[in-house]
Structures are given as structure tokens and as C-alpha cells.
mmCIF file of the N, C-alpha and C atoms, coordinates in Angstrom:
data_MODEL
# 
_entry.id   MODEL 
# 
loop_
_atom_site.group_PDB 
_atom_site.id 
_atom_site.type_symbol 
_atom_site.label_atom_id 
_atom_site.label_alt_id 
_atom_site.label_comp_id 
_atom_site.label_asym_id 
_atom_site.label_entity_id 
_atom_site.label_seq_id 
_atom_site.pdbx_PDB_ins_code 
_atom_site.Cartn_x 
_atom_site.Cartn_y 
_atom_site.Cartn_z 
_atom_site.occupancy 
_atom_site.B_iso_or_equiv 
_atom_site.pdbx_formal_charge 
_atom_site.auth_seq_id 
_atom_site.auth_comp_id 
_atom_site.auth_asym_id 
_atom_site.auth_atom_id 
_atom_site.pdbx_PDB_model_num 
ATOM 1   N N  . UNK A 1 1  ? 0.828  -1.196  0.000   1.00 0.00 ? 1  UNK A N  1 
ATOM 2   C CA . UNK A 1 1  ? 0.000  0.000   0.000   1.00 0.00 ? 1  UNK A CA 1 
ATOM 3   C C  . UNK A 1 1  ? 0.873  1.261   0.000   1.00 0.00 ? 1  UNK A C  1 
ATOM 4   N N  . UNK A 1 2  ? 2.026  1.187   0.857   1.00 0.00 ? 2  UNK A N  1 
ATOM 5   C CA . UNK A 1 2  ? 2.417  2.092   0.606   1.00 0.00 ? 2  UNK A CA 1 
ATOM 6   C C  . UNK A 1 2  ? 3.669  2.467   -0.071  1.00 0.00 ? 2  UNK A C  1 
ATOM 7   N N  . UNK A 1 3  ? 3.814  1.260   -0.717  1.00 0.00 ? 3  UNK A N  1 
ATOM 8   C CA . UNK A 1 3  ? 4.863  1.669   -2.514  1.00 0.00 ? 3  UNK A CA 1 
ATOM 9   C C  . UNK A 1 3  ? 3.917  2.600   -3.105  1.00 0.00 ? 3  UNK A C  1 
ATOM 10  N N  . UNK A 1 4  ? 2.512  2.032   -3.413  1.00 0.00 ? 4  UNK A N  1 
ATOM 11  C CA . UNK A 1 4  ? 1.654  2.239   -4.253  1.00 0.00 ? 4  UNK A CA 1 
ATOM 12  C C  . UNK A 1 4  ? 1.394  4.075   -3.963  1.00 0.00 ? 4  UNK A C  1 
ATOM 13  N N  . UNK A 1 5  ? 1.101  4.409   -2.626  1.00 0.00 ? 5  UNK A N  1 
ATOM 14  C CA . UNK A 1 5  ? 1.174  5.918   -2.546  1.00 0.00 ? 5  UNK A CA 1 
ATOM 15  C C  . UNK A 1 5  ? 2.440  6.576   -2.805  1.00 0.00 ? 5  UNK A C  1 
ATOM 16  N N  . UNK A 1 6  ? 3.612  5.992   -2.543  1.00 0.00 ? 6  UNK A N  1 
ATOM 17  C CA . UNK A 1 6  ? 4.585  6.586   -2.884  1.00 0.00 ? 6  UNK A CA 1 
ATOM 18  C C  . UNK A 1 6  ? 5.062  6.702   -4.149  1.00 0.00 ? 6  UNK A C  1 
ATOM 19  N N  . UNK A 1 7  ? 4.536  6.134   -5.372  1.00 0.00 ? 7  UNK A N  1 
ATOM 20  C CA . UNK A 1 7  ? 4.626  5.720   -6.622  1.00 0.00 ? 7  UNK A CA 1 
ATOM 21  C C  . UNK A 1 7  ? 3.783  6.728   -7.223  1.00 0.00 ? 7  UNK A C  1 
ATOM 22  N N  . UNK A 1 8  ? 2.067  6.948   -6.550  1.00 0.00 ? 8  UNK A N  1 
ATOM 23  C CA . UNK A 1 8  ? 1.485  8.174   -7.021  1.00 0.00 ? 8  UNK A CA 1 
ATOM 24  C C  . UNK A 1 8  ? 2.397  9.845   -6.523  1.00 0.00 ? 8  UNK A C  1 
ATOM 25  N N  . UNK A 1 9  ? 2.331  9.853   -5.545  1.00 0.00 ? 9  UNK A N  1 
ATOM 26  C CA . UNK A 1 9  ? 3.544  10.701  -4.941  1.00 0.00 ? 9  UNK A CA 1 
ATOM 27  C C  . UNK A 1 9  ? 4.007  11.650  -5.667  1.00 0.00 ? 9  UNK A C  1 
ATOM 28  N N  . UNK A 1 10 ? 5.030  10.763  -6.389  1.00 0.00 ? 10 UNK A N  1 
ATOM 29  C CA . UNK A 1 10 ? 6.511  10.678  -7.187  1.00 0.00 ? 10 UNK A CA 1 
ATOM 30  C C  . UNK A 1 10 ? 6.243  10.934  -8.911  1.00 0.00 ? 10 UNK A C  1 
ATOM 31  N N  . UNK A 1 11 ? 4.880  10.569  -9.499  1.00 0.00 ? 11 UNK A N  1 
ATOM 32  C CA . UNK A 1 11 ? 4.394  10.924  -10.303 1.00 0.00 ? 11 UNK A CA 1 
ATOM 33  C C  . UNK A 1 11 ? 3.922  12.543  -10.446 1.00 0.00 ? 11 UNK A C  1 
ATOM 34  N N  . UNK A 1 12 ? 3.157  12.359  -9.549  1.00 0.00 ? 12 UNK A N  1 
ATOM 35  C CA . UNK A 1 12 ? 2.535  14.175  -9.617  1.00 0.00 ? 12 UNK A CA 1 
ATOM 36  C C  . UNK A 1 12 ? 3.852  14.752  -9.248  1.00 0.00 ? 12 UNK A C  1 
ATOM 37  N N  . UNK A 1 13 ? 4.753  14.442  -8.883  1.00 0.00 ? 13 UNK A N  1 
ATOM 38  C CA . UNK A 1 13 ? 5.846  15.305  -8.608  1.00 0.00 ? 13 UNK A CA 1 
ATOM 39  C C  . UNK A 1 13 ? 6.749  15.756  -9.861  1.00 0.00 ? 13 UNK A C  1 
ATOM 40  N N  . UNK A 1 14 ? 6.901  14.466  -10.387 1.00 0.00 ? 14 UNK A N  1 
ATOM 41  C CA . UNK A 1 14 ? 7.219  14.336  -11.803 1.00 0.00 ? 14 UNK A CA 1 
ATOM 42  C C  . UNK A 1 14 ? 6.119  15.526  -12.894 1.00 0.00 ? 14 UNK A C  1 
ATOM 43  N N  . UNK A 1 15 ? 5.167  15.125  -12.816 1.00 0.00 ? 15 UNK A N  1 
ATOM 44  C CA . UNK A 1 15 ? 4.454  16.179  -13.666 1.00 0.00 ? 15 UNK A CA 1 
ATOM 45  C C  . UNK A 1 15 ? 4.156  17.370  -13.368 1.00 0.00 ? 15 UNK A C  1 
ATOM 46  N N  . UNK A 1 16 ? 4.351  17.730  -11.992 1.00 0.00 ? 16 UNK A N  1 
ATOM 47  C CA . UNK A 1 16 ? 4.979  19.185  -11.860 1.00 0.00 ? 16 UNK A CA 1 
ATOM 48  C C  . UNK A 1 16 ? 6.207  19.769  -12.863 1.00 0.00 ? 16 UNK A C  1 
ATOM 49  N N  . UNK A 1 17 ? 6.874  18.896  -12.254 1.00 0.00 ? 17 UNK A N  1 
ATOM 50  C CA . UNK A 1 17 ? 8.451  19.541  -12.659 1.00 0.00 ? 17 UNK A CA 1 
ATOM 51  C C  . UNK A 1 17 ? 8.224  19.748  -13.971 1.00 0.00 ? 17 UNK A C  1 
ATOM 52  N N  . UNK A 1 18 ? 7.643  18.666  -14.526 1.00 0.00 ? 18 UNK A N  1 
ATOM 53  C CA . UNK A 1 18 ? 7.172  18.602  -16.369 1.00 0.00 ? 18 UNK A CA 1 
ATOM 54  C C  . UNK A 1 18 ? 7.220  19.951  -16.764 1.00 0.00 ? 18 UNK A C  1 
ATOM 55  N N  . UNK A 1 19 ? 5.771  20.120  -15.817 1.00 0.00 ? 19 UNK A N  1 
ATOM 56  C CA . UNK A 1 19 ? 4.970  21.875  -16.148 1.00 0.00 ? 19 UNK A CA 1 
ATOM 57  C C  . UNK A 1 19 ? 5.986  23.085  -15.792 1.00 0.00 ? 19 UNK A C  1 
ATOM 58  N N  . UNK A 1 20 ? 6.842  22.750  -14.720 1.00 0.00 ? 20 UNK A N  1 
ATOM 59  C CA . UNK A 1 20 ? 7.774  23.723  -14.590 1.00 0.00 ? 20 UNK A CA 1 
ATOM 60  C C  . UNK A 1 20 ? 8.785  23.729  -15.863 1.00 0.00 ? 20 UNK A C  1 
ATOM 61  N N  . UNK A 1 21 ? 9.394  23.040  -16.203 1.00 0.00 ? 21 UNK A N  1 
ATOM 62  C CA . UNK A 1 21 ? 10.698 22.672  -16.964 1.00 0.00 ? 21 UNK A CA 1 
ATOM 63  C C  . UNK A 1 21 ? 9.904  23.104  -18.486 1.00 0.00 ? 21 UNK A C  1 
ATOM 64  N N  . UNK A 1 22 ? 8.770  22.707  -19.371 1.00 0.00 ? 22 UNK A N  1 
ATOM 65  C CA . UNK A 1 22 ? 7.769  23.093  -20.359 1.00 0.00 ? 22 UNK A CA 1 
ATOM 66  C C  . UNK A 1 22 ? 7.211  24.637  -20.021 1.00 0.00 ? 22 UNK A C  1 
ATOM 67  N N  . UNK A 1 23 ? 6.870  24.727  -19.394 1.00 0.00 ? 23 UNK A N  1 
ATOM 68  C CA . UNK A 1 23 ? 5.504  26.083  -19.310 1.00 0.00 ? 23 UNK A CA 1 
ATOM 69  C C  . UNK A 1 23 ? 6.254  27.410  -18.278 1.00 0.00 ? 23 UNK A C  1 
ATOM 70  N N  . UNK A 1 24 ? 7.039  26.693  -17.286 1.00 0.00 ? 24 UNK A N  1 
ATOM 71  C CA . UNK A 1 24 ? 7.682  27.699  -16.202 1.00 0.00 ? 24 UNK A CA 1 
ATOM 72  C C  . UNK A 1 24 ? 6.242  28.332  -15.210 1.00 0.00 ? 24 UNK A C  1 
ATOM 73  N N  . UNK A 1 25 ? 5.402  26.916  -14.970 1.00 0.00 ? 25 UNK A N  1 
ATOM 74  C CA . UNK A 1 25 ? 4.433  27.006  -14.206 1.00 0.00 ? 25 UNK A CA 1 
ATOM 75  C C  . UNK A 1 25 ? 4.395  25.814  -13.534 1.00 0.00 ? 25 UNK A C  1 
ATOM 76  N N  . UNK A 1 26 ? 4.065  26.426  -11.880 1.00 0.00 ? 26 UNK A N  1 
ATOM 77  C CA . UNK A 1 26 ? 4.367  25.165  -10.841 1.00 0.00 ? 26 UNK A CA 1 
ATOM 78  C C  . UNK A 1 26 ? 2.956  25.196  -10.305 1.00 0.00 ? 26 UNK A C  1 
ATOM 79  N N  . UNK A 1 27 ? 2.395  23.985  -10.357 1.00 0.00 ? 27 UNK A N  1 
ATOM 80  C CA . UNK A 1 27 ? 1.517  23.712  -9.872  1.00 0.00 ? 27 UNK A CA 1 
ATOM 81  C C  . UNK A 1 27 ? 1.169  23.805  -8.117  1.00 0.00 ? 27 UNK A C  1 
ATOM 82  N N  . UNK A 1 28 ? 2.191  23.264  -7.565  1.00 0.00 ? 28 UNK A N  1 
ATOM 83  C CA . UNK A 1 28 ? 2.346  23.124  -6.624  1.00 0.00 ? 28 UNK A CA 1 
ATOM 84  C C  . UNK A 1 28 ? 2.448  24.823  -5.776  1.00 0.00 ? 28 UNK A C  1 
ATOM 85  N N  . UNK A 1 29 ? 2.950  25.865  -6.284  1.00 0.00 ? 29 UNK A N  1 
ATOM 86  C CA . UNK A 1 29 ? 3.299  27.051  -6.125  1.00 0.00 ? 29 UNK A CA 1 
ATOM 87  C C  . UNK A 1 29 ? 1.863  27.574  -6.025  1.00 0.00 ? 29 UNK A C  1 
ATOM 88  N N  . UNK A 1 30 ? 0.753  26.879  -7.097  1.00 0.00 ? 30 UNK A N  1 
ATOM 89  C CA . UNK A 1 30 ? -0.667 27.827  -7.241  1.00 0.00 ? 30 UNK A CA 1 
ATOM 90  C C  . UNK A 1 30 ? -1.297 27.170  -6.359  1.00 0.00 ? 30 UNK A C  1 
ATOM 91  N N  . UNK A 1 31 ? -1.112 25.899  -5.741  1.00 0.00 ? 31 UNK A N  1 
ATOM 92  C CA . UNK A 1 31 ? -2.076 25.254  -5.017  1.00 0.00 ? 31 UNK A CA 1 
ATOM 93  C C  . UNK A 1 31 ? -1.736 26.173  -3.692  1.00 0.00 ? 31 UNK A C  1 
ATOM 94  N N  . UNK A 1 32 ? -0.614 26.067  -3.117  1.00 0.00 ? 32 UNK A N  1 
ATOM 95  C CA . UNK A 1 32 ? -0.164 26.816  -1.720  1.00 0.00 ? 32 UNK A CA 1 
ATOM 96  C C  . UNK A 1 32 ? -0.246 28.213  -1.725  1.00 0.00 ? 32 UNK A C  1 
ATOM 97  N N  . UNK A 1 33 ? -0.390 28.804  -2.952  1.00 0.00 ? 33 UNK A N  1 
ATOM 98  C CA . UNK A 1 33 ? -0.681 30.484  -2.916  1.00 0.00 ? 33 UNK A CA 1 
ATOM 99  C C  . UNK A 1 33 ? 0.531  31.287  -3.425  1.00 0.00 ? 33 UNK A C  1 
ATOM 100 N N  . UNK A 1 34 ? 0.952  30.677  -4.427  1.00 0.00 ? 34 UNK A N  1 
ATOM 101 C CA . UNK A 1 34 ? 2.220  31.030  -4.509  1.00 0.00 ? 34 UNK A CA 1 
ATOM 102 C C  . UNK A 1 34 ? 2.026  31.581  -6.206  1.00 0.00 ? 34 UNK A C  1 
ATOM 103 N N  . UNK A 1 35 ? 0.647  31.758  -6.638  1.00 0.00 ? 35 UNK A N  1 
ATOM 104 C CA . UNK A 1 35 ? 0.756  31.815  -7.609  1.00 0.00 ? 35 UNK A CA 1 
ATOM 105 C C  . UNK A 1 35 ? 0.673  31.318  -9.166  1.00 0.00 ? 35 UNK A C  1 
ATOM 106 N N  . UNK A 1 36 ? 1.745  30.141  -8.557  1.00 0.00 ? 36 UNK A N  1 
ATOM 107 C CA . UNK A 1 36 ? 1.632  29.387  -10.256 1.00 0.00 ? 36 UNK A CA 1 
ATOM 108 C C  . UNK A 1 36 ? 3.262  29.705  -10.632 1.00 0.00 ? 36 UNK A C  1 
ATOM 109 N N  . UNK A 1 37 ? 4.165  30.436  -10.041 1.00 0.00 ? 37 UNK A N  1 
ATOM 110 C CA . UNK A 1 37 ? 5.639  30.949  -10.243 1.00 0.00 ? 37 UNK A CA 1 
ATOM 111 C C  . UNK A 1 37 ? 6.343  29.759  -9.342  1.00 0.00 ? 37 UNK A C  1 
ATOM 112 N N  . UNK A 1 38 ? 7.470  29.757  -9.614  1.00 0.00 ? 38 UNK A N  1 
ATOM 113 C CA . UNK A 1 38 ? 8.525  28.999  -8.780  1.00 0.00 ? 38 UNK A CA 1 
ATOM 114 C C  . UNK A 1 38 ? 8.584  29.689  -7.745  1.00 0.00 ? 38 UNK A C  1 
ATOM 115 N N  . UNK A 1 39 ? 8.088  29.386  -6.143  1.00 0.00 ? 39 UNK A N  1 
ATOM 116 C CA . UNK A 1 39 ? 7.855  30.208  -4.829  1.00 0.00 ? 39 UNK A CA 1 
ATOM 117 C C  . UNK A 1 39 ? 8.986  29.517  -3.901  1.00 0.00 ? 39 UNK A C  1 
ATOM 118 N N  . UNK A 1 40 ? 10.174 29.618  -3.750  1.00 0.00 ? 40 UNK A N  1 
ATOM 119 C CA . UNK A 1 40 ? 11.031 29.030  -2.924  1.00 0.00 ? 40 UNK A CA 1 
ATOM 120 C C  . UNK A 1 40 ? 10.633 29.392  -1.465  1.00 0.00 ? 40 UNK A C  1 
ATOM 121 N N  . UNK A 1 41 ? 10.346 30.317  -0.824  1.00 0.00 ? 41 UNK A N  1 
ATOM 122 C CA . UNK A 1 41 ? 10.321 31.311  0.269   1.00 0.00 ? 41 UNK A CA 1 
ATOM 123 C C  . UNK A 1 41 ? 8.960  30.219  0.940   1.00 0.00 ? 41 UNK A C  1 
ATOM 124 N N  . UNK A 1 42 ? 8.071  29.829  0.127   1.00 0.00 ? 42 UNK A N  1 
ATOM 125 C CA . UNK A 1 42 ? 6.697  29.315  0.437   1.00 0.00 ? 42 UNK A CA 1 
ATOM 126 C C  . UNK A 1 42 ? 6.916  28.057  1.199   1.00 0.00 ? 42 UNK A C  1 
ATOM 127 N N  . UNK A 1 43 ? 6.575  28.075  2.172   1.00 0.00 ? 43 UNK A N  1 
ATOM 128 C CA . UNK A 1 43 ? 6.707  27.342  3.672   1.00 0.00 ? 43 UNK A CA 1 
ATOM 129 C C  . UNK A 1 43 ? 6.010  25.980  2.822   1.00 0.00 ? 43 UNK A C  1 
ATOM 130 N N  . UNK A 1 44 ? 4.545  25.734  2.653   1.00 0.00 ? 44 UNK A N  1 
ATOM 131 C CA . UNK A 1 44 ? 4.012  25.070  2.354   1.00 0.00 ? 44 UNK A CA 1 
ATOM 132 C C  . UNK A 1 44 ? 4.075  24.175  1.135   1.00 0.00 ? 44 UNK A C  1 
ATOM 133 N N  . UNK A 1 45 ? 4.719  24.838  0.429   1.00 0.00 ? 45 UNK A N  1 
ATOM 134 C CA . UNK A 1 45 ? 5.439  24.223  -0.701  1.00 0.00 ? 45 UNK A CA 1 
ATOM 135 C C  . UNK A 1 45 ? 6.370  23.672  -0.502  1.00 0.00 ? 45 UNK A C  1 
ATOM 136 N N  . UNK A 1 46 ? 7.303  24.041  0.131   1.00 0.00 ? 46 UNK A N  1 
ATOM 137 C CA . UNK A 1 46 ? 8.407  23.523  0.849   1.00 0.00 ? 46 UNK A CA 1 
ATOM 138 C C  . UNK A 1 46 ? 7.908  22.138  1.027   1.00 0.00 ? 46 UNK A C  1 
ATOM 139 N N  . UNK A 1 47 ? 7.074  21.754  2.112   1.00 0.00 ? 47 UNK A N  1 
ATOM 140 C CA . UNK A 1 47 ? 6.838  21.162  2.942   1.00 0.00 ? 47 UNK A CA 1 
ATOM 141 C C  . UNK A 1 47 ? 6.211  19.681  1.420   1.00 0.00 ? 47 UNK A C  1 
ATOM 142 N N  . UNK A 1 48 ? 5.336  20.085  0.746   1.00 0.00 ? 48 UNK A N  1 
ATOM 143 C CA . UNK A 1 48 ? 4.958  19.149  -0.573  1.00 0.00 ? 48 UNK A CA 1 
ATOM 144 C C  . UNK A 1 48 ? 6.367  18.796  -1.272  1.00 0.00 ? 48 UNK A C  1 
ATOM 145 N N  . UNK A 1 49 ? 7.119  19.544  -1.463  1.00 0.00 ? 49 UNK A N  1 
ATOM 146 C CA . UNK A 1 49 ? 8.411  19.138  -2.739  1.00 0.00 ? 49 UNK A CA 1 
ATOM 147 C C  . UNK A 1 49 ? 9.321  18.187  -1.903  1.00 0.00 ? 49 UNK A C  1 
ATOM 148 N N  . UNK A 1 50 ? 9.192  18.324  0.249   1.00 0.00 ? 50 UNK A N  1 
ATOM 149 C CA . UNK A 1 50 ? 10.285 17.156  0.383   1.00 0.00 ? 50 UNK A CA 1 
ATOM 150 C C  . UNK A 1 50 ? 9.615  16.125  0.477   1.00 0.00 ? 50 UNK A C  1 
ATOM 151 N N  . UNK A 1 51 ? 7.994  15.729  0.741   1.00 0.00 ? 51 UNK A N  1 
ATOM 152 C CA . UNK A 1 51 ? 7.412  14.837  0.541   1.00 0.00 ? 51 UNK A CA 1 
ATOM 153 C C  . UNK A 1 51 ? 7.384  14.101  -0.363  1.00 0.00 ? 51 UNK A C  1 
ATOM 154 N N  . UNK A 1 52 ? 7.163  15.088  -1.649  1.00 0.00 ? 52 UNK A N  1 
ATOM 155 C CA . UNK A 1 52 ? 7.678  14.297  -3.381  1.00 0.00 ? 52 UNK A CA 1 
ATOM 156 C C  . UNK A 1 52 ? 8.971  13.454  -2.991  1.00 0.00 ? 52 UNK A C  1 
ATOM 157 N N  . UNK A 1 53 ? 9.781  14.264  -2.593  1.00 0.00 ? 53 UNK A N  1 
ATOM 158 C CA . UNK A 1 53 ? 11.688 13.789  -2.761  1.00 0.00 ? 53 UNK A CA 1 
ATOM 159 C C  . UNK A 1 53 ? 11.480 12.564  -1.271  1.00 0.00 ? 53 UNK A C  1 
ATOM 160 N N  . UNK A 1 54 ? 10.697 12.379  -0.488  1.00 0.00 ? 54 UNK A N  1 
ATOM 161 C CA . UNK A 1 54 ? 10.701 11.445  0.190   1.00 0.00 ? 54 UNK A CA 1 
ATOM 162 C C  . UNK A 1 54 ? 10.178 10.175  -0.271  1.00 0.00 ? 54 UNK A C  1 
ATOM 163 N N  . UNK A 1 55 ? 9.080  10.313  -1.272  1.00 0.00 ? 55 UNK A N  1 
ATOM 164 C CA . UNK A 1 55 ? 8.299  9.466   -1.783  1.00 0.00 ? 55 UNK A CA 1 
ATOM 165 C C  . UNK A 1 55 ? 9.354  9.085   -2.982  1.00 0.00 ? 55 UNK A C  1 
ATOM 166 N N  . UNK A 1 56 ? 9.830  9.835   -3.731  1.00 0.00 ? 56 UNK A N  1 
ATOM 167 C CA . UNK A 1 56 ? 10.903 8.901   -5.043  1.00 0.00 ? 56 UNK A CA 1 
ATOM 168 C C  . UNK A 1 56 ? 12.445 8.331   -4.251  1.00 0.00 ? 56 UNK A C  1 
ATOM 169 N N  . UNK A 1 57 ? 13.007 8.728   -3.180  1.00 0.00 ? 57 UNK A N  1 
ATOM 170 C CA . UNK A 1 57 ? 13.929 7.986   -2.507  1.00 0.00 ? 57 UNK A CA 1 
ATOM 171 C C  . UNK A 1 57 ? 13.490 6.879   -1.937  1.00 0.00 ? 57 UNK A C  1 
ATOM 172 N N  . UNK A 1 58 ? 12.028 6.629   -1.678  1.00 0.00 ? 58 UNK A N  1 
ATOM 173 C CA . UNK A 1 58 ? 11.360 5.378   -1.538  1.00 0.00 ? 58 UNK A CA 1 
ATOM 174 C C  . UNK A 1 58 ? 11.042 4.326   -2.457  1.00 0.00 ? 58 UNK A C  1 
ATOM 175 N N  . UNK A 1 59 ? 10.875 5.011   -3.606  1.00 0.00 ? 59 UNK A N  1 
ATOM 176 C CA . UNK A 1 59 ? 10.535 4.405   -5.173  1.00 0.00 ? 59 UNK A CA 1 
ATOM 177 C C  . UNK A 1 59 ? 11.962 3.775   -5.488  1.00 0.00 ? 59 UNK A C  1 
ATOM 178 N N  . UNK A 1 60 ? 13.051 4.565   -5.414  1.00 0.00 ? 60 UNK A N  1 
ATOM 179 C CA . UNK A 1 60 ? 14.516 3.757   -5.475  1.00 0.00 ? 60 UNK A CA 1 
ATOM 180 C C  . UNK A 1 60 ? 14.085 2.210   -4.825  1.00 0.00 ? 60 UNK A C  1 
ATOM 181 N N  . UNK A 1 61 ? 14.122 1.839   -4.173  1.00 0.00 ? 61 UNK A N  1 
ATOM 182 C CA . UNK A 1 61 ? 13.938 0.742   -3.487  1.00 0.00 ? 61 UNK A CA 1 
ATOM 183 C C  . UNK A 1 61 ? 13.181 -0.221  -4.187  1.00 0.00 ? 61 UNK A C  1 
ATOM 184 N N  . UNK A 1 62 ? 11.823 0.014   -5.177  1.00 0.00 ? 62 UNK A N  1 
ATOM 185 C CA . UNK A 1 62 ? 11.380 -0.765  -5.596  1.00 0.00 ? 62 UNK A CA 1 
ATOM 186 C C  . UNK A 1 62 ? 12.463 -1.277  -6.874  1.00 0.00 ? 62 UNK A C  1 
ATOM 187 N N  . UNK A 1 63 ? 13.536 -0.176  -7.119  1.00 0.00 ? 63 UNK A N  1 
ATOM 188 C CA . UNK A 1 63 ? 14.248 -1.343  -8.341  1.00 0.00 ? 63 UNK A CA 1 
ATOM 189 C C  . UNK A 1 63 ? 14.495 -2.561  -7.926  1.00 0.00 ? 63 UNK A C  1 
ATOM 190 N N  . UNK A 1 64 ? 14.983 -2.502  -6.757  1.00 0.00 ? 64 UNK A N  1 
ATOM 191 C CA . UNK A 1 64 ? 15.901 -3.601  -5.965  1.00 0.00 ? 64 UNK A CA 1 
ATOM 192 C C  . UNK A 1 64 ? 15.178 -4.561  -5.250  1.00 0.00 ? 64 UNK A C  1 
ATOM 193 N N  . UNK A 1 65 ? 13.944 -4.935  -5.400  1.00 0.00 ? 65 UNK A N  1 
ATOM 194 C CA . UNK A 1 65 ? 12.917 -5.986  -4.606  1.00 0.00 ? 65 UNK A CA 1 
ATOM 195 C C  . UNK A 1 65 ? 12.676 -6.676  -5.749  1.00 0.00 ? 65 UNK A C  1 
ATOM 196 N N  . UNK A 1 66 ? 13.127 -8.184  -5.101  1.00 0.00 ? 66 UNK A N  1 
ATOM 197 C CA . UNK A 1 66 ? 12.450 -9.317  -5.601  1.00 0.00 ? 66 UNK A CA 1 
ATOM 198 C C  . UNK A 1 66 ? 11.014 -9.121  -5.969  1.00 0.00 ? 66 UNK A C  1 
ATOM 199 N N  . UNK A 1 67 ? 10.864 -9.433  -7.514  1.00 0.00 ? 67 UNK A N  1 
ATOM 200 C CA . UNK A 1 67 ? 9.366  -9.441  -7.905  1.00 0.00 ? 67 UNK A CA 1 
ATOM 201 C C  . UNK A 1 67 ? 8.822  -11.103 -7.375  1.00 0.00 ? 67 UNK A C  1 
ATOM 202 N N  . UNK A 1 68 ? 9.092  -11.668 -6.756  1.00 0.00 ? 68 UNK A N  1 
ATOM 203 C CA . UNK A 1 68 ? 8.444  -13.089 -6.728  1.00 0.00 ? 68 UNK A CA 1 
ATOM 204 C C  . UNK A 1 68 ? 8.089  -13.179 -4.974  1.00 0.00 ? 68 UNK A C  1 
ATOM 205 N N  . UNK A 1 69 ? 8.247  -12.443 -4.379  1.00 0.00 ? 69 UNK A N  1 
ATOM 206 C CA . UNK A 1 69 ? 7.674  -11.817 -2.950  1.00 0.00 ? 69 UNK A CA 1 
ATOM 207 C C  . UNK A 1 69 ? 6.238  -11.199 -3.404  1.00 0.00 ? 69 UNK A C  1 
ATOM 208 N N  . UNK A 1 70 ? 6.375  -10.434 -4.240  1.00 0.00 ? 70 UNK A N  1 
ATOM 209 C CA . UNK A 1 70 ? 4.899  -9.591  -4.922  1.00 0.00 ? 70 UNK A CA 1 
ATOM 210 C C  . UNK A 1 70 ? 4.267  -10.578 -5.452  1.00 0.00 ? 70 UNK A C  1 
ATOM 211 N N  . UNK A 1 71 ? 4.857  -11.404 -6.427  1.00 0.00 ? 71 UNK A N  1 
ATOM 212 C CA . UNK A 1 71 ? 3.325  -12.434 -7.491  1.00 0.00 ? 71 UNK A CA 1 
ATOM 213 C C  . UNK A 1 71 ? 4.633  -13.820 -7.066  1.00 0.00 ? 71 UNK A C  1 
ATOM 214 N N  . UNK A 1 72 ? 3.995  -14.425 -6.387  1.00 0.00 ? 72 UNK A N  1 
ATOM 215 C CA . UNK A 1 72 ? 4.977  -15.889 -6.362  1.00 0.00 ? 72 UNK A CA 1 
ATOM 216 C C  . UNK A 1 72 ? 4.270  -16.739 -7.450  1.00 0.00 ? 72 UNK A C  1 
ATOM 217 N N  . UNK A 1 73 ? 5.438  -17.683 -8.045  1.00 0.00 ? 73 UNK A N  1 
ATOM 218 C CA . UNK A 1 73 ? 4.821  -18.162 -9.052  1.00 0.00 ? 73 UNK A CA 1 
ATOM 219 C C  . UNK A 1 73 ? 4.016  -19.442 -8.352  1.00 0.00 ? 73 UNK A C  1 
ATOM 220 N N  . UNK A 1 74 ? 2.676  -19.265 -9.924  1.00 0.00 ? 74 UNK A N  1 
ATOM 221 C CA . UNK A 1 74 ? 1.780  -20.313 -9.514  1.00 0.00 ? 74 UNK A CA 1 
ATOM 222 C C  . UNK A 1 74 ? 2.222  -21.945 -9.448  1.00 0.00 ? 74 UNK A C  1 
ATOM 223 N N  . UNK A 1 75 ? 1.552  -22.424 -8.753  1.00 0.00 ? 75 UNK A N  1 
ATOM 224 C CA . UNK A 1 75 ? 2.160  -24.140 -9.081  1.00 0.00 ? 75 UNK A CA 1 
ATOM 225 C C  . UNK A 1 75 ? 1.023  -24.799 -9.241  1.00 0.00 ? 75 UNK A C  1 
ATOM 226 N N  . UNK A 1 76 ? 1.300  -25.510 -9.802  1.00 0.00 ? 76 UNK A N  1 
ATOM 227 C CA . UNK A 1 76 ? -0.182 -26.471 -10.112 1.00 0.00 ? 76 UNK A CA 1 
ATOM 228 C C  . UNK A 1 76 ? -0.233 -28.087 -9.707  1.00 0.00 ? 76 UNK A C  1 
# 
């Protein structure tokens, strides 16, 4: 369950940056009041971008897990 939130996470974080890096509009900046600009100073933003960066240093981890813990193979 909670790969799976950290996987959504790490996505919207990703498609921020998208919109930043394309458009030079941060989503994350308009949600907290910041506008829609890159708001460094913004407490609350702050607080979302290390959550992102907590959630994809968590996603690292799924390279490295045995997939056969997740789906063990069937036997018949």
C-alpha cells in the first residue's frame, strides 16, 4: 500500500516539474498560494516538494525488490 502511494507521490511530482521545466508554471506554487511561479520562500510548498523527494527515494527501493515476494509463481 504504501509503494503504491509513494509511486502516485513521485508521479505528480514528476508532472509538476514537467509543467515547470515546459511552461515555467508550478503547480504546486498555485495550489499553496504562490501563484503558479517557482515560490522558494513558500513554507508550504516547501513542505509538498520534500514529501515528493521522500516518496521517489522510496521508489529507489522498488528497483531492488524481488518481484516473486509480490506475485509468487503459480504451481499447479
Amino acid at each position: 500500500m504504501f509503494d503504491k502511494f509513494a509511486l502516485v507521490i513521485t508521479l505528480i511530482g514528476a508532472l509538476n516539474w514537467g509543467l515547470v521545466g515546459i511552461f515555467r508554471f508550478d503547480l504546486v506554487s498555485l495550489i499553496t498560494g504562490g501563484g503558479g511561479v517557482p515560490a522558494p520562500d513558500n513554507m508550504f510548498a516547501r513542505i509538498i516538494y520534500t514529501v515528493v523527494a521522500l516518496a521517489g527515494v522510496w521508489c529507489i527501493s522498488l528497483l531492488f525488490r524481488d518481484n516473486t515476494e509480490v506475485f509468487p509463481a503459480e504451481s499447479n
